[in-house]
C-alpha positions in Angstrom: 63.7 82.8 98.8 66.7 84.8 100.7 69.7 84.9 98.1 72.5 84.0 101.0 76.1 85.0 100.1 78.7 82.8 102.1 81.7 84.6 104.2 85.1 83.5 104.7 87.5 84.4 107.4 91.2 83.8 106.4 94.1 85.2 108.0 96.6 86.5 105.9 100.1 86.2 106.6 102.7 88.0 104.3 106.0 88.5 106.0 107.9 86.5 108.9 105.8 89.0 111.8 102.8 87.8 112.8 102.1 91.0 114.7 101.5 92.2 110.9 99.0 89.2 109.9 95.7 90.4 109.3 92.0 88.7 108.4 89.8 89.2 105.5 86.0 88.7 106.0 84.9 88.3 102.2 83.1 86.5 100.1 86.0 86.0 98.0 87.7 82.7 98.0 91.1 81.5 99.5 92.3 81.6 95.9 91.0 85.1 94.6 92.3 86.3 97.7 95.8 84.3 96.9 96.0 85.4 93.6 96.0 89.3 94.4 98.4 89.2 97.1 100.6 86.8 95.9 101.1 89.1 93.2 102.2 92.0 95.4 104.0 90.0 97.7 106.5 88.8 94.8 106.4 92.0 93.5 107.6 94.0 96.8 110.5 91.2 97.1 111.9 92.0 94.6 111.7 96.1 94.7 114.0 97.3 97.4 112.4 100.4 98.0 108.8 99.4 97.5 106.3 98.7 100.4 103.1 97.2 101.3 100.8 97.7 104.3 97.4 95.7 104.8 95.8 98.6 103.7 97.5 98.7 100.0 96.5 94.8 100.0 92.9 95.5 101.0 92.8 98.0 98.7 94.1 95.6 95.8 91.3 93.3 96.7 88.5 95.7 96.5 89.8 97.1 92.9 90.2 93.6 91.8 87.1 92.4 93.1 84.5 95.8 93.2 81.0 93.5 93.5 82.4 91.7 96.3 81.9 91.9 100.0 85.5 92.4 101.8 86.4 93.8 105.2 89.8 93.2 106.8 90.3 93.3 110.4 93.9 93.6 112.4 92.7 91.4 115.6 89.2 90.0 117.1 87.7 91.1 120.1 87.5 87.9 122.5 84.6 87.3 124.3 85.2 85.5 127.3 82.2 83.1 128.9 
C-alpha cells in the first residue's frame, strides 16, 4: 500500500498588505507553520531595522522542518471554465 502524505494550502498573512500574503503548500500543519512565523513576526516588530520577506519565512520553515514537503507560492494561476 501507497504511503499518502496529506497537503495543506494556507495563506499566510503577516502585515496589514495583502499584496504581500503568500501560500504555503506543505505537509506541515497550520500550527508548525504558526509557530515558526509567529516567531519572526514578533521578532521583526520589535527590531526597527530588521526585515522579513516570504523568502526569509520559507526559508525558516524549511530549516525548521528539513523532512517536510513545503513550497510557497505568491498567487494561483486561475483557470477559467
Amino acid at each position: 500500500m501507497q504511503n499518502l502524505q496529506e497537503f495543506n494550502v494556507v495563506r499566510v498573512n503577516t502585515s496589514a498588505w495583502p499584496e504581500e500574503d503568500f501560500y504555503v503548500l506543505s505537509t506541515l500543519t497550520e500550527y508548525q507553520i504558526r509557530v515558526v512565523i509567529l516567531a519572526m513576526v514578533l521578532k521583526e516588530r520589535a527590531a526597527d531595522e530588521l526585515l522579513y520577506d516570504n523568502e526569509d519565512y520559507v526559508a525558516a520553515l524549511r530549516e525548521a522542518y528539513p523532512t517536510n514537503i513545503i513550497k510557497w507560492y505568491s498567487n494561483f494561476n486561475t483557470i477559467t471554465i
